[in-house]
Each structure stands twice: as C-alpha cells, then as structure tokens.
PAMARGU-295188 format. One record per residue (C-alpha): residue number from 0; x, y, z. Coordinates in nm, 3 decimals, always signed. Layout:
- NUM | X | Y | Z .
...
END
This chain:
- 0 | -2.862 | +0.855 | +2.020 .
- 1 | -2.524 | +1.002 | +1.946 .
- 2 | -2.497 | +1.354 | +1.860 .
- 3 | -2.283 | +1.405 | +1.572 .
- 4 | -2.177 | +1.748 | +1.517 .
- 5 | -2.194 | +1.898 | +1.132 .
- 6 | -1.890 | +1.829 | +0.917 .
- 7 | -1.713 | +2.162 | +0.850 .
- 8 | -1.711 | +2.408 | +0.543 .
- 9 | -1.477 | +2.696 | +0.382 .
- 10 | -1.535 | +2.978 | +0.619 .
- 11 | -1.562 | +2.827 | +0.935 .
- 12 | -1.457 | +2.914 | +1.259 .
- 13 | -1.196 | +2.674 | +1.452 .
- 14 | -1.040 | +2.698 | +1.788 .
- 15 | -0.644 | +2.611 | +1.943 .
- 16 | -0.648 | +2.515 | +2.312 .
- 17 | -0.401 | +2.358 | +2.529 .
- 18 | -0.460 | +2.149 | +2.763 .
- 19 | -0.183 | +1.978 | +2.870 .
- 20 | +0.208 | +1.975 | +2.768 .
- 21 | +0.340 | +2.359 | +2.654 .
- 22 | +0.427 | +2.350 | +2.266 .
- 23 | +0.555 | +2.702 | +2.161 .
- 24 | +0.511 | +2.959 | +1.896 .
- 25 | +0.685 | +2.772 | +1.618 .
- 26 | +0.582 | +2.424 | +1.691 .
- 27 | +0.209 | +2.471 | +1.611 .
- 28 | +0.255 | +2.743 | +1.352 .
- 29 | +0.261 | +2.518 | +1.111 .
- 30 | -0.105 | +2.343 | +1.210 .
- 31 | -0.240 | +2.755 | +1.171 .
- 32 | -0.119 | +2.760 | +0.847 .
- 33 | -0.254 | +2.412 | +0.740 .
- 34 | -0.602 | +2.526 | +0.887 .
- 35 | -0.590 | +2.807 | +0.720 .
- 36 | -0.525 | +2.617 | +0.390 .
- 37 | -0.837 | +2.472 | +0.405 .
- 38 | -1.029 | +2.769 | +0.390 .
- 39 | -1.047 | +2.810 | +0.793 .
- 40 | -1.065 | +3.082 | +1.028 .
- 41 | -0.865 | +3.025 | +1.314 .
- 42 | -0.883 | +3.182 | +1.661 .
- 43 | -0.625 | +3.070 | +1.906 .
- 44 | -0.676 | +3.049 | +2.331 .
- 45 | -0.586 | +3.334 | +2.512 .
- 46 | -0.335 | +3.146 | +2.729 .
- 47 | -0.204 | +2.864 | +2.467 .
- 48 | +0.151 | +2.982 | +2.467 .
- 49 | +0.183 | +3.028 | +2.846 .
- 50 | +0.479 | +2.788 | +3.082 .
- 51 | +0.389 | +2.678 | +3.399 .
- 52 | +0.691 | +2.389 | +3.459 .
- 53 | +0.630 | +2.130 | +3.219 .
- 54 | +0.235 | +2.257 | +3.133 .
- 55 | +0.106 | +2.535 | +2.924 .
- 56 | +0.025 | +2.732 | +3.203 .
- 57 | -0.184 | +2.678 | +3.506 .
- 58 | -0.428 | +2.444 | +3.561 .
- 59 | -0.709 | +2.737 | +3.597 .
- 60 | -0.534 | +2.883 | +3.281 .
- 61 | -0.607 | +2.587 | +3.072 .
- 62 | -0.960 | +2.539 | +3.218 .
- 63 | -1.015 | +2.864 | +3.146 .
- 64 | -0.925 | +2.802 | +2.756 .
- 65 | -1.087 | +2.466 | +2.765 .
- 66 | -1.381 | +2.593 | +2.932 .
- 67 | -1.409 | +2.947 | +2.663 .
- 68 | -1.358 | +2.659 | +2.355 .
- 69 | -1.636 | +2.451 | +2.464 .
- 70 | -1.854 | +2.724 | +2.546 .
- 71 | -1.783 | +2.932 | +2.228 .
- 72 | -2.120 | +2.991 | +2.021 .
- 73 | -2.001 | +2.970 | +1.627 .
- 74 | -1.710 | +2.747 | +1.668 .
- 75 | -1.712 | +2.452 | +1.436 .
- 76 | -1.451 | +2.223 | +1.604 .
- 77 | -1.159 | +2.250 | +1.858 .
- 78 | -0.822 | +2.117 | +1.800 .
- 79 | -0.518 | +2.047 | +2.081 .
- 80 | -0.204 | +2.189 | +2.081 .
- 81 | -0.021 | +1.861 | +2.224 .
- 82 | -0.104 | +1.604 | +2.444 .
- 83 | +0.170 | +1.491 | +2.744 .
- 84 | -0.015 | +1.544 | +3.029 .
- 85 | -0.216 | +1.761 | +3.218 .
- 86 | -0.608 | +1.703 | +3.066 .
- 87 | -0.696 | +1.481 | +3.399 .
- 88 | -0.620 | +1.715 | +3.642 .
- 89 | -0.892 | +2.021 | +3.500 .
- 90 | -1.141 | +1.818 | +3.350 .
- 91 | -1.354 | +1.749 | +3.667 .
- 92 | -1.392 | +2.184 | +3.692 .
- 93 | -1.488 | +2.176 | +3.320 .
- 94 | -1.887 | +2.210 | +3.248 .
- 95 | -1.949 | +1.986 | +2.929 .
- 96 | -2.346 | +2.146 | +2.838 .
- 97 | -2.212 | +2.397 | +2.554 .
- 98 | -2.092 | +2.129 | +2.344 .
- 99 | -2.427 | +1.989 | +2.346 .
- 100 | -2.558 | +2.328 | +2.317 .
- 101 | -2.315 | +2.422 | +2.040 .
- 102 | -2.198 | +2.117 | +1.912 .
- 103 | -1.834 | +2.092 | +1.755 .
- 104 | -1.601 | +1.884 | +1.683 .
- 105 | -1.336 | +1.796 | +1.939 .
- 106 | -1.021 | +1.636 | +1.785 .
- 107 | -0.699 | +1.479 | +1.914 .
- 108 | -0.532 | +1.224 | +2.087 .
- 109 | -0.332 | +1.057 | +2.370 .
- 110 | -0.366 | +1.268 | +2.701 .
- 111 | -0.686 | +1.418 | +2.524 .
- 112 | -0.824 | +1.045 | +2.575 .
- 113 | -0.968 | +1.226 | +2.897 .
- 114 | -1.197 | +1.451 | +2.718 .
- 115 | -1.255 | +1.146 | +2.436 .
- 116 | -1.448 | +0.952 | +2.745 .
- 117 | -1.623 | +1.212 | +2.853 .
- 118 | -1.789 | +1.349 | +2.552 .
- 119 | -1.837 | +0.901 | +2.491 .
- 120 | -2.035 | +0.886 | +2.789 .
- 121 | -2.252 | +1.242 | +2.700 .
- 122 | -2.312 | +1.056 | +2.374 .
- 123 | -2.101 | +1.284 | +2.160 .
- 124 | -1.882 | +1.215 | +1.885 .
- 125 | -1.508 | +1.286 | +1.856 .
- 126 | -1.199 | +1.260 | +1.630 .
- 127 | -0.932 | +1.087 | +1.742 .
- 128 | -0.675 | +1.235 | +1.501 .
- 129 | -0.327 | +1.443 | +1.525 .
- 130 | -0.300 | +1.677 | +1.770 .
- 131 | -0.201 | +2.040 | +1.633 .
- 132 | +0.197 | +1.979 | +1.688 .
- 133 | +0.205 | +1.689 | +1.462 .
- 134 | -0.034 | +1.866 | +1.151 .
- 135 | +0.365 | +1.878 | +0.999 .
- 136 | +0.500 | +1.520 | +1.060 .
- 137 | +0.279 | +1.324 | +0.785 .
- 138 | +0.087 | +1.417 | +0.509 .
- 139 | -0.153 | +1.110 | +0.476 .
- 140 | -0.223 | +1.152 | +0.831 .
- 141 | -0.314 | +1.528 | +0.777 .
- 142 | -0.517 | +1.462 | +0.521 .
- 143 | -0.693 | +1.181 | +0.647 .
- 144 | -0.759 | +1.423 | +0.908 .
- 145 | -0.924 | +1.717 | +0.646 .
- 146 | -1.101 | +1.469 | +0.525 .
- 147 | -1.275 | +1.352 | +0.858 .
- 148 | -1.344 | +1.719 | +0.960 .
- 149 | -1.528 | +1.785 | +0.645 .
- 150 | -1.720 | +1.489 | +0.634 .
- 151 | -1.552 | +1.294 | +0.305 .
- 152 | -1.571 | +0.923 | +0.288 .
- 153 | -1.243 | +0.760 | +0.451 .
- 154 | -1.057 | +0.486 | +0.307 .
- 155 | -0.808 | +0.296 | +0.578 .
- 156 | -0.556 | +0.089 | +0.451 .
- 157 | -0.478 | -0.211 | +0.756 .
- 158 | -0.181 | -0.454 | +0.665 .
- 159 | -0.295 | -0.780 | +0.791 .
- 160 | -0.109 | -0.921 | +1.128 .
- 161 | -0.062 | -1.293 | +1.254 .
- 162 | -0.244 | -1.243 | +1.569 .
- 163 | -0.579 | -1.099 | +1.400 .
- 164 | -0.899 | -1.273 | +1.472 .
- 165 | -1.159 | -1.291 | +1.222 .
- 166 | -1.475 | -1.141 | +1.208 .
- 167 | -1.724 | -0.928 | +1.105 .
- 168 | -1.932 | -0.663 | +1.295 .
- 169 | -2.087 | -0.328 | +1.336 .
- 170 | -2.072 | -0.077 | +1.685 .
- 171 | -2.004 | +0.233 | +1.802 .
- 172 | -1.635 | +0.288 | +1.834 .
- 173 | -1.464 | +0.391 | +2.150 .
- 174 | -1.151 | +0.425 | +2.333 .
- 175 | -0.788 | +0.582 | +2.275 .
- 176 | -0.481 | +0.575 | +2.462 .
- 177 | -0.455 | +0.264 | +2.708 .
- 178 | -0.311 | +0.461 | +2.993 .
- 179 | -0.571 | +0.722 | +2.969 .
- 180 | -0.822 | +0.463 | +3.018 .
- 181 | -0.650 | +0.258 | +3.253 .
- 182 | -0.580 | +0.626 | +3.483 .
- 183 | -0.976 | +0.705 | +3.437 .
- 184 | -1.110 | +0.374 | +3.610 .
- 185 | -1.361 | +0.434 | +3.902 .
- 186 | -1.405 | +0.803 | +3.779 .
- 187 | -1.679 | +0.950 | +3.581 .
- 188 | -1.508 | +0.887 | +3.272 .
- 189 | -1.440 | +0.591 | +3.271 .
- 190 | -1.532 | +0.419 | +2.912 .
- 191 | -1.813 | +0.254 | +2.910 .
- 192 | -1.727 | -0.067 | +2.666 .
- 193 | -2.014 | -0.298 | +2.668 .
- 194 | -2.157 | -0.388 | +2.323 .
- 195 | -1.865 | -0.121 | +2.145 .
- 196 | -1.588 | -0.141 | +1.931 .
- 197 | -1.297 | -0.098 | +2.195 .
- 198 | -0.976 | +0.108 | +2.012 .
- 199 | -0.651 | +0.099 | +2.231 .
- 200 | -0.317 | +0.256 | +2.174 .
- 201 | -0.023 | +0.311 | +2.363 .
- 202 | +0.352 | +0.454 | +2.374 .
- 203 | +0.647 | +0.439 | +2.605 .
- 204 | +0.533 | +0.145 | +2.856 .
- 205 | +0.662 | -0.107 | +3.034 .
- 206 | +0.561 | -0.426 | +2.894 .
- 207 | +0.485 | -0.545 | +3.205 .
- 208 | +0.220 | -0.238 | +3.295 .
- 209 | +0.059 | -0.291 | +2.978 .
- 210 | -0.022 | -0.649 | +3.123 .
- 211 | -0.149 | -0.507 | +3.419 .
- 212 | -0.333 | -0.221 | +3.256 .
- 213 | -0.473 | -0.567 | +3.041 .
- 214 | -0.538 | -0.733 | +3.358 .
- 215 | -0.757 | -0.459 | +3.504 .
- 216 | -0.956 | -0.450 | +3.206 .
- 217 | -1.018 | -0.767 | +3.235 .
- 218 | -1.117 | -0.842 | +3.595 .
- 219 | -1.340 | -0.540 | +3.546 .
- 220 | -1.503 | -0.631 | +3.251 .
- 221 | -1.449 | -0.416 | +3.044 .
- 222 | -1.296 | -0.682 | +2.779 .
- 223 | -1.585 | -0.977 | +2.815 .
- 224 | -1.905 | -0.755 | +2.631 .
- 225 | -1.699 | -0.599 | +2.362 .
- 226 | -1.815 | -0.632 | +1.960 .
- 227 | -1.420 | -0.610 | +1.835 .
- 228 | -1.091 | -0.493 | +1.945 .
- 229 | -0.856 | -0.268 | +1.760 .
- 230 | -0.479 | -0.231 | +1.847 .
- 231 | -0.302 | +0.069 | +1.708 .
- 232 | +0.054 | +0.159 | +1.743 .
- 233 | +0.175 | +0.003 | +2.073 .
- 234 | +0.519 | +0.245 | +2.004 .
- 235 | +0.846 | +0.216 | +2.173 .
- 236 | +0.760 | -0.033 | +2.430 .
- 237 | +1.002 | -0.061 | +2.714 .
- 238 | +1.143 | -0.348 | +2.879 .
- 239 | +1.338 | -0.538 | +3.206 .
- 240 | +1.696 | -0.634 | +3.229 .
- 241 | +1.517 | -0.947 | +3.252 .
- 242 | +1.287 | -0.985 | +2.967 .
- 243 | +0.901 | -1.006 | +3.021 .
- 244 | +0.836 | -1.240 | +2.767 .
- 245 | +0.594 | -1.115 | +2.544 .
- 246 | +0.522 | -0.845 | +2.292 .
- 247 | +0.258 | -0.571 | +2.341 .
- 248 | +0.028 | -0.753 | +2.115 .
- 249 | +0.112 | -1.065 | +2.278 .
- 250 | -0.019 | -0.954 | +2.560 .
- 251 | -0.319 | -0.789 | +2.473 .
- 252 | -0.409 | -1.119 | +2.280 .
- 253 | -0.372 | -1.294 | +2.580 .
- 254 | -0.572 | -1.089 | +2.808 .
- 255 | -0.897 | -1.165 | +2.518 .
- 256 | -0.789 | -1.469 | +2.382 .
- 257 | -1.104 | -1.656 | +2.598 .
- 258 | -1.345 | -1.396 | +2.414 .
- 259 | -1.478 | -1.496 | +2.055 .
- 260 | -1.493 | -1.121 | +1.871 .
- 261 | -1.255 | -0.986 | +1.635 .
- 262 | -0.980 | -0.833 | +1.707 .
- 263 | -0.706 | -0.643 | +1.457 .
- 264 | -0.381 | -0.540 | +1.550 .
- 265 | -0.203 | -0.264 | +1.411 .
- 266 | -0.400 | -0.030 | +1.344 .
- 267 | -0.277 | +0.297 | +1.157 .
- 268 | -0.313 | +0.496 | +1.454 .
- 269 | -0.213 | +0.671 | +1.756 .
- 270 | +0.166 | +0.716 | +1.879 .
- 271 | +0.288 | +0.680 | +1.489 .
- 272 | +0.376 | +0.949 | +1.175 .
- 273 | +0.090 | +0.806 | +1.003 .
- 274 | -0.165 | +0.838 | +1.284 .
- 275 | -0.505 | +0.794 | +1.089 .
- 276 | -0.796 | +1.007 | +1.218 .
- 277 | -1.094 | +0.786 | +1.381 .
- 278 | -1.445 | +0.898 | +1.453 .
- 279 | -1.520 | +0.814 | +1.832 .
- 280 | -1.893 | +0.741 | +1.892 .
- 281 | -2.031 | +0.653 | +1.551 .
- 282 | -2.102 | +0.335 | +1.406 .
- 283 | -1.906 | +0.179 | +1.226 .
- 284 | -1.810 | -0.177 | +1.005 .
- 285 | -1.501 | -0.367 | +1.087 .
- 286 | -1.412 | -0.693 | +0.831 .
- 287 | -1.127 | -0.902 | +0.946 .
- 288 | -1.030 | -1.198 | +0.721 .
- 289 | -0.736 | -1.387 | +0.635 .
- 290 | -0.688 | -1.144 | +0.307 .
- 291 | -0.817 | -0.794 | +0.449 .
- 292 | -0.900 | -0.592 | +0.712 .
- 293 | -1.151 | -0.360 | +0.628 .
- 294 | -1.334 | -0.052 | +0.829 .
- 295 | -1.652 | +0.168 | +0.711 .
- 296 | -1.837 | +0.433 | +0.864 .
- 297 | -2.232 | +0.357 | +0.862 .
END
C-alpha cells in the first residue's frame, strides 16, 4: 500500500533544503516568493546558502538539513534548491522513518532521483516536479506544479511521436533521471520496476552511454516486467566526431523494442522549461493511440 501524503492547504508549513549543487540568495528567491503566493509558510535550512567547492556545503551540512526536513513534525512538503550533484553521496547516513511518521511531500528532480527511489521502495509517494531554482523559468510548469501539491486534477498535454507504441494500461509510476538510476544499481535504491510504469529522463549524455545505461537495464531486467515506458526530455544529447548512429529515442526503442507494452516518447518532463510535475508511486492511466496520448491519476 502506498502512503500518499495529504495534498496541501493555505497556511501550511513548507521546507527549502539543499542537497546537492549550491544555488545562491537570488537564484531561489524567486521560488520563496512563489510559495508564498500560494498562501505558504516557508522555512528555509539552516545551511542552504553555504559553498563547499561546487556543493552547498558539506556533505554532513546537507545531511544535517536533509535529515532536520525529513524529521520536521508539521511540515507539509519539502522542496530542493537544485539538483547537480551531491544527493548520492549523504543519502546512505540519512534515516527515512519521519517521513513515514510525518508524512510530506518530497518534490523535485534530476540528482533528487536518489531520494525519488528511496521513498519508491518505502512505498511513499513523490513529485517529480521543478526543483526550487527553476519555480521562475515556466509558468505552466509552475503551475502544474501548485496544482499537484494541492491535490487538483492534472491535465497533460503529450504531442504524439513516430516511435510511440500503443497501448493502454494502469500502474504505479516510477523512475526519473536515467543516470540516477543507472548510478543506483546494486544499491539499496535501486528502482524496483517490475509490474510499474517506468518514467526516464535524461540531459547532457553521450549517446553512446545512454545505450549502455539501456543495455544495463536490460540485461538486468529491469525493462522485460514493465506495464509502459515513458520518455521525457532526453535534452542536449552529446555526440562522437564519429557519429553513433542513433537518436536518444532511437535507442531507448531499441533496447524494448522485443517487449510488447506501451511506450511514449516525449514526455513534458524533466531537463525542459516546461517540466510537468509527475506523482511517483501512485497509480495511474496511460492511453497511447495513433491520435492521443493520454495520462490520468486513479
């Protein structure tokens, strides 16, 4: 049974963490004043603005934040500064029980893929939505995001894409950035895929890597059991002097093209200005026909 935290109201408490890449003062004002829009009270980590190198702060400074967000008793949800990198390398220190405990909502995306697969395995749902440096870069997304947080019916809008497969089906989605998932293989958190809705997005790879990233899915099964696959933004792929070949999605079609689900390619979300919030964990419907491509929450 997956616990679903309650949708939020006016007057709620939210908390700003980092856990990865630094951001400063002025890049996430604008998320405090879009959360306070909405009727929010906002209480930021004590060591969110802190430089250690490329990270905001230490690692035991971010634990420490991550660790006093999840723990925090009237809370309502907990939103990332930025993503980058840096979540993998505290999250085996952090002690998950509070969110079960006090259950909130945990939103972002990219390097907070880490703490998406570990709340998937605890049986906890999660946003995978804009991380609190990009609240300014697109409206639609932003508000697709409100909308998530406080429980309103969402409405995606999917342009339809040559290499779709048709289908229909219902599961509990999962996933988030490809290299996330690829880097948490043969840990705890690795995602468990069988019988789910598998989401995958990516930026800034070699096309080749996303083959092999592809491959190991493959050879370890996590791409045989699945009920669909969704592609989001697979955003400023690199590639060779000598070209590999193949697109992103060509690629990923390839690795699944033996399996007989649905699959969608892009998807409005991840590495893109109009990165569409998704719930992680709860069921959902995905339609995929030669006119639409369709996706409801159960």
């Amino acid at each position: 049974m997956i616990k679903i935290a309650p949708y939020l109201q006016k007057g709620d408490l939210v908390l700003v963490i980092a856990t990865a890449r630094k951001r400063s003062k002025p890049a996430v004002a604008p998320a405090l004043k879009i959360l306070k829009s909405w009727g929010l009270k906002v209480e930021i980590g004590g060591n969110v603005y802190n430089e250690h190198h490329q990270f905001a702060g230490t690692d035991e400074e971010r634990l420490h934040d991550l660790q006093w967000a999840i723990n925090h008793k009237t809370a309502k949800a907990i939103f990332i500064t930025g993503g980058g990198y840096g979540t993998i390398r505290i999250i085996d220190k952090v002690d998950f029980k509070g969110m079960l405990k006090y259950p909130k909502w945990f939103v972002g995306f990219s390097d907070v893929t880490a703490i998406h697969s570990r709340l998937s395995n605890l049986k906890i749902a999660s946003i995978h939505g804009p991380v609190a440096f990009h609240f300014n870069k697109d409206k639609k997304a932003t508000a697709f995001l409100k909308k998530s947080l406080f429980g309103k019916k969402l409405k995606y809008e999917i342009k339809i894409h040559e290499l779709n497969r048709y289908g229909n089906v219902t599961g509990k989605i999962v996933g988030g950035n490809l290299s996330l998932l690829y880097a948490l293989s043969g840990s705890e958190d690795e995602i468990n895929c069988k019988n789910k809705i598998l989401f995958i997005e990516d930026l800034d790879e070699q096309l080749y890597h996303v083959d092999r990233m592809m491959m190991q899915f493959k050879r370890s099964g996590k791409l045989k059991h699945l009920k669909a696959l969704i592609v989001g933004g697979m955003t400023e792929m690199k590639d060779n002097a000598v070209p590999y070949g193949k697109s992103a999605e060509e690629i990923i079609y390839d690795a699944v093209k033996e399996y007989n689900y649905p699959v969608c390619f892009n998807f409005p979300a991840g590495h893109i200005n109009t990165n569409l919030a998704l719930y992680l964990g709860r069921e959902a419907s995905l339609i995929i026909t030669e006119g639409k491509v369709s996706l409801n929450y159960i």
